[in-house]
C-alpha positions in Angstrom: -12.0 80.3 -86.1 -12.4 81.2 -82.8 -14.5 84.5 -84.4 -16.7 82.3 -86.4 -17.4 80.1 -83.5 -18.2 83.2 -81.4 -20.5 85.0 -83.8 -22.4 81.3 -84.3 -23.0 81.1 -81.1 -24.0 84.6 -80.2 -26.2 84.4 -83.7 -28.1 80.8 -82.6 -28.8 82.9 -79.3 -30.6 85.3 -81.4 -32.2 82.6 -83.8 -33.7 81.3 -80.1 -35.7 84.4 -79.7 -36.5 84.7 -83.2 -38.0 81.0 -83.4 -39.8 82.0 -80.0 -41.5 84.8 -82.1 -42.3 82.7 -84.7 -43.6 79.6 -82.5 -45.6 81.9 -79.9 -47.2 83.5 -83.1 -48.3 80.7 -84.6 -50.0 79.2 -81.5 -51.9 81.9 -80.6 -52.6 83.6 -84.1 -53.9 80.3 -85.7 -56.6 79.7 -83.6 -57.6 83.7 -83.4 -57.4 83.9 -87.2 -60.4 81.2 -87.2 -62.3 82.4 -84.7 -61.9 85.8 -86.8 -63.1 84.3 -90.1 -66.5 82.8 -88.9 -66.5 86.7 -87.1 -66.6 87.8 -90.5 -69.0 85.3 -91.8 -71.4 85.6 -89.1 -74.9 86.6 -90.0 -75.2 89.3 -87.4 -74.0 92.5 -90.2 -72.7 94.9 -87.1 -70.1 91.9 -85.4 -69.4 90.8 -89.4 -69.1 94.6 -90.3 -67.3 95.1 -87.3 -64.5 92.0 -87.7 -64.3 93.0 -91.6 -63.4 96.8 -90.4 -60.5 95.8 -87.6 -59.5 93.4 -90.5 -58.9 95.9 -92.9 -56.9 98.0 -90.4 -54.5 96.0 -89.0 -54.1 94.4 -92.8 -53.9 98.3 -94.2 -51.1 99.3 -91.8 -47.8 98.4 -91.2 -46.7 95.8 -88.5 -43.6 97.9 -87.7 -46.5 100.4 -87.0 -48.2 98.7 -84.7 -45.4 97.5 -82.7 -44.5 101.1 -81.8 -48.4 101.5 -81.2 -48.8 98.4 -78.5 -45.4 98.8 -76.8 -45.8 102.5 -76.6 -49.3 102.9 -76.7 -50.7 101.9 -73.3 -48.7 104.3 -71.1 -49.2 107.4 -73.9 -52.7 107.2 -74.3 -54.2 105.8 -70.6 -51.2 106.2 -68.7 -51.1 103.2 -67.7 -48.1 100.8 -67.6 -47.2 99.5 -71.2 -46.2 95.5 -71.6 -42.8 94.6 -71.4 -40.9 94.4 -74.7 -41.1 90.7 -75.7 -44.7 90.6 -74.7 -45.9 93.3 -76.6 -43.8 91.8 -80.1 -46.5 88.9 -79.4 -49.5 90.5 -79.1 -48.4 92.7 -82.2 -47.6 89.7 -84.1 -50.6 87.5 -83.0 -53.2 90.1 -83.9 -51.2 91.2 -87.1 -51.2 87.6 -88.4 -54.5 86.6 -87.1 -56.0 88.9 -89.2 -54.0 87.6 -92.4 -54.9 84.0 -91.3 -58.8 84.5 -91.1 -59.0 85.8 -94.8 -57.0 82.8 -95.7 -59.6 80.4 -93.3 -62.9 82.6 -94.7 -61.7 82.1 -98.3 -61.0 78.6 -98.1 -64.3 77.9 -96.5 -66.2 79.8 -98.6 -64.4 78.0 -101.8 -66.1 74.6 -100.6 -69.3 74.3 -102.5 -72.9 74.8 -100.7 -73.8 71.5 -102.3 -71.2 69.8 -100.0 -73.3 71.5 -97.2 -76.6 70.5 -98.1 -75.6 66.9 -98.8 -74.7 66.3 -95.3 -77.8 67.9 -94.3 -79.7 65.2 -96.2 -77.7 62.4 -94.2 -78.6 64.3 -90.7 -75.6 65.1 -89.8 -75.3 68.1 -87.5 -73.6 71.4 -88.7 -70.4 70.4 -86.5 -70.4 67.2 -88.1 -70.6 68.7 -91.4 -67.9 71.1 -90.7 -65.4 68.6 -88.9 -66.0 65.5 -91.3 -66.6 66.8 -94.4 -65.7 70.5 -95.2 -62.5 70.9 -92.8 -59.9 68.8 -94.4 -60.9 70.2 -97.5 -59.9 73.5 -96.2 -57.0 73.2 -94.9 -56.1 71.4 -98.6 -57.0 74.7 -100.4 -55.3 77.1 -97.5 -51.8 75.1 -97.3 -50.5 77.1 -100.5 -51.4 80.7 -99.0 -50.6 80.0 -95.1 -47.1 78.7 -96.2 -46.6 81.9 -98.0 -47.3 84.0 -94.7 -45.9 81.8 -92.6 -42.5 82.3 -94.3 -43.2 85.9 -94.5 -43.3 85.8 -90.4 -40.0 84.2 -89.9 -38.5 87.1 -91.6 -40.8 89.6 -89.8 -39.5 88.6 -87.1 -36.2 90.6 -87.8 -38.9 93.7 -87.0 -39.1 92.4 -83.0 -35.7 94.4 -82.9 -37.5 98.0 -83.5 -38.8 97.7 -79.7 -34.9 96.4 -78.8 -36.1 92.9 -78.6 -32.3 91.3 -79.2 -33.4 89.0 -82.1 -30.3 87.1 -84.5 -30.1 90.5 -86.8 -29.7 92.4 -84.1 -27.3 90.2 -82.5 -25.1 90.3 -86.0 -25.6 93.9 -85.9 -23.9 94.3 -82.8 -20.7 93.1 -84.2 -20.5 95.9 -86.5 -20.0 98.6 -83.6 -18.2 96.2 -81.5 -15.9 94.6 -84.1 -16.3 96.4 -87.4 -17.2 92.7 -88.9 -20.0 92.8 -91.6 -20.0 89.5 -92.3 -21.8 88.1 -89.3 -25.2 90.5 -90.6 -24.9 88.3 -94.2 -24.6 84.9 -92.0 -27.5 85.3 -90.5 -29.0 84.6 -94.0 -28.1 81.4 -93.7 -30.2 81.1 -90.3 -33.2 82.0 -92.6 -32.6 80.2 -95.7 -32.5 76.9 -93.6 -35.6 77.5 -91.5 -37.9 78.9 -94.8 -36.7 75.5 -96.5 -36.9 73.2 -93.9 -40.8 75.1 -93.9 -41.1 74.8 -97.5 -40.5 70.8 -97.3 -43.2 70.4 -94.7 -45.8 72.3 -96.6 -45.0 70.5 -99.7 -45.2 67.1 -97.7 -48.6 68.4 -96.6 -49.9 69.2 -99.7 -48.9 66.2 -101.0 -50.5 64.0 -97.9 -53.7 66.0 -98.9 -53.5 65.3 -102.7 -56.4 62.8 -102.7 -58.9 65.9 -102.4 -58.7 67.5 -105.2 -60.6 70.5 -106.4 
């Protein structure tokens, strides 16, 4: 009992840095991830060209990958001194998932029909207006099935914080196997996972449901 206890609370210290991933992700990568998409959609072909290329790369290659490149990257290539460990798992994850984000945001704005746009222009309503009164929640109705999808994906990419020895809750259970020769405490942390991803799963579906008046 006393073991189980232990391990819990050792495991819930881990679960804290991995919901800090998660959380600091989301906050920052949301907002990037739009101002990405209308990147992409802008009218000017080298900054949409450009976006659409930086897109594709960080999309293209892996996110373990470019961990390694911003934690290690700095100090190899311009000798200058790299980000501390936790910092550098945010600005890997925020750029990773802003970039998945803004696809999601693009498509979904680009799914309303131009008819919707033209209407408002007919009432004299300002672009903004358009955007903010008509188009937006309409949006965010077609994007909730896609960003719930990579928003669970994150909380178990979070496990990958632990390449760069950020001490995240597998890497806490993992510890017990040298220490203890206990396996069990690695499977447990499923359990940490499984809760979060449904509790996450019920608020999308509640969303979705809130939404349901717009329908496509």
């Amino acid at each position: 009992m006393d073991t189980f206890l232990s391990v819990t609370l050792d495991l819930l210290q881990g679960f804290w840095m991995t919901f800090k991933v998660f959380g600091l992700t989301l906050v920052f990568a949301l907002p990037l991830g739009l101002i990405m998409s209308f990147l992409s959609m802008s009218k000017v072909k080298i900054v949409s060209a450009a976006m659409k290329t930086f897109i594709w790369i960080i999309r293209g290659t892996p996110l373990m990958l470019q961990l390694i490149v911003v934690f290690y990257g700095p100090g190899l290539i311009f000798k200058i001194d790299s980000l501390d460990r936790f910092p550098s798992v945010i600005v890997a994850f925020v750029i990773n998932y802003a970039c998945y984000f803004s696809e999601i945001y693009r498509g979904g704005i680009e799914s309303i029909p131009k008819g919707q746009y033209e209407a408002g222009q007919v009432l004299g309503m300002t672009k903004s207006q358009i955007f903010f009164k008509v188009i937006l929640l309409q949006v965010i109705k077609r994007i909730i099935p896609p960003m719930s999808n990579e928003i669970i994906t994150l909380v178990k990419d979070t496990s990958l914080a632990r390449i760069i020895a950020v001490y995240e809750i597998i890497w806490n259970a993992q510890s017990y196997i040298k220490s203890a020769g206990l396996i069990w405490p690695l499977f447990y942390t499923g359990a940490f996972y499984l809760i979060f991803c449904g509790l996450l799963t019920v608020f999308f579906r509640a969303m979705e449901k809130k939404l349901d008046y717009f329908r496509s």
